[in-house]
C-alpha angles and dihedrals in degrees: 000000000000114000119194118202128214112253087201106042092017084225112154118228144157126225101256079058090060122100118224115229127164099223113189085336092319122118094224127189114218134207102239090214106051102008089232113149111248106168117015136179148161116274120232105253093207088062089057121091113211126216091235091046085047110117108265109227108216 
């Protein structure tokens, strides 16, 4: 298993211990410790549901 350590906080996870956070339009994963980024990148626009293409119920 790979394990990634925190550059800020030095604390040693693994990704299934990263949180996932869009951030500005970016999927981000996050440090759970100290909240710092630590891998970022655009997030495909056609994945994204948006509130006015959502189906309309009558």
């Amino acid at each position: 298993m790979i394990r990634i350590v925190c550059p800020s906080c030095h604390s040693p996870l693994s990704r299934a211990e990263l949180e996932q956070a869009t951030i500005d339009g970016h999927l981000s994963m996050v440090c759970p410790e100290c909240s710092m980024v630590l891998l970022t990148e655009p997030v495909d626009e056609h994945l994204i549901q948006h509130p006015e293409e959502a189906p309309a119920h009558a």
